[in-house]
C-alpha positions as CSV (number, residue, x, y, z in Angstrom):
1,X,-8.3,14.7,1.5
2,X,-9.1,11.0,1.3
3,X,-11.8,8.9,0.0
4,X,-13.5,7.3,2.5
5,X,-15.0,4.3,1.3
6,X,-14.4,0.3,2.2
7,X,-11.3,-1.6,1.1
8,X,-12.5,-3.3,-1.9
9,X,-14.4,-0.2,-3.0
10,X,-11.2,1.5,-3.1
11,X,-9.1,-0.6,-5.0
12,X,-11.7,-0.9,-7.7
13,X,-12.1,2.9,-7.6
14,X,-8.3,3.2,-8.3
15,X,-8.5,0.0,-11.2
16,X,-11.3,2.5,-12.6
17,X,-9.7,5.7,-12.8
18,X,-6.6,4.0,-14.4
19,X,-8.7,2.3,-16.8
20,X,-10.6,5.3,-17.6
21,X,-7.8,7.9,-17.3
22,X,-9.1,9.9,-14.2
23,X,-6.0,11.3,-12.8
24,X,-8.1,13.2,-10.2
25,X,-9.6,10.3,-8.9
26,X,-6.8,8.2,-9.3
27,X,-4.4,10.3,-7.1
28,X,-7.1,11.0,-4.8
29,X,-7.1,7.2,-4.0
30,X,-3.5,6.0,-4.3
31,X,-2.7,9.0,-1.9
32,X,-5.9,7.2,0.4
33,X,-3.9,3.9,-0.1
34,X,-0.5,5.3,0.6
35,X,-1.6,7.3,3.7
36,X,-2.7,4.0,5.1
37,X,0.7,2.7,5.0
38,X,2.5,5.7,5.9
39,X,4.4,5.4,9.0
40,X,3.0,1.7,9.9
41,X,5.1,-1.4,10.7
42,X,4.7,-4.0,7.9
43,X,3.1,-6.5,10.3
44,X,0.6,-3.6,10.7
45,X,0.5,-3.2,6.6
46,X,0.2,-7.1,6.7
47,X,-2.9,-7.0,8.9
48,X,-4.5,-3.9,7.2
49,X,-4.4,-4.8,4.0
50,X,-4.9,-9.0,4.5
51,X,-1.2,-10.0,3.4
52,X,0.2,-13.1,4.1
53,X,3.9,-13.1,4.8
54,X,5.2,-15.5,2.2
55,X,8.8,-14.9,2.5
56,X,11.5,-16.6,5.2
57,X,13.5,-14.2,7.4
58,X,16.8,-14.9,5.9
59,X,15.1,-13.3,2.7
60,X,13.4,-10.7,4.4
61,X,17.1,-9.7,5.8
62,X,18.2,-10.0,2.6
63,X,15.6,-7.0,1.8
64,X,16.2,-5.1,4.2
65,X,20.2,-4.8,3.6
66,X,19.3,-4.1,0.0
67,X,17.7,-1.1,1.6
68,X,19.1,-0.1,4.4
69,X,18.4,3.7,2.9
70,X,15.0,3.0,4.3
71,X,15.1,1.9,7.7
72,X,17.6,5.1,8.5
């Protein structure tokens, strides 16, 4: 299941059920969020989600050998 609702819709549904303790919505709609990112590329995350790559790509090495776990 997934909510299926606009961006901004969601991420006020999910500061909602936080704020008001609504575990059933709030899973509902970080499991929408996190399904969205599942299996993408992060210039695809980037894109989808309107995030502007702020670091250099000596850092963003740097990130990736501190978690090389991930990319195996």
């Amino acid at each position: 299941n997934s909510a299926k609702v606009d961006q901004v819709t969601l991420f006020d549904l999910i500061l909602v059920a936080n704020y008001l303790n609504i575990k059933s919505l709030l899973d509902l709609t970080c499991q929408t969020v996190a399904d969205m990112i599942k299996g993408k590329m992060p210039k695809v995350i980037r894109k989808t989600f309107n995030i502007k790559k702020k670091i250099t790509p000596e850092e963003e090495e740097e990130v990736r050998r501190e978690n090389q776990w991930e990319f195996e």
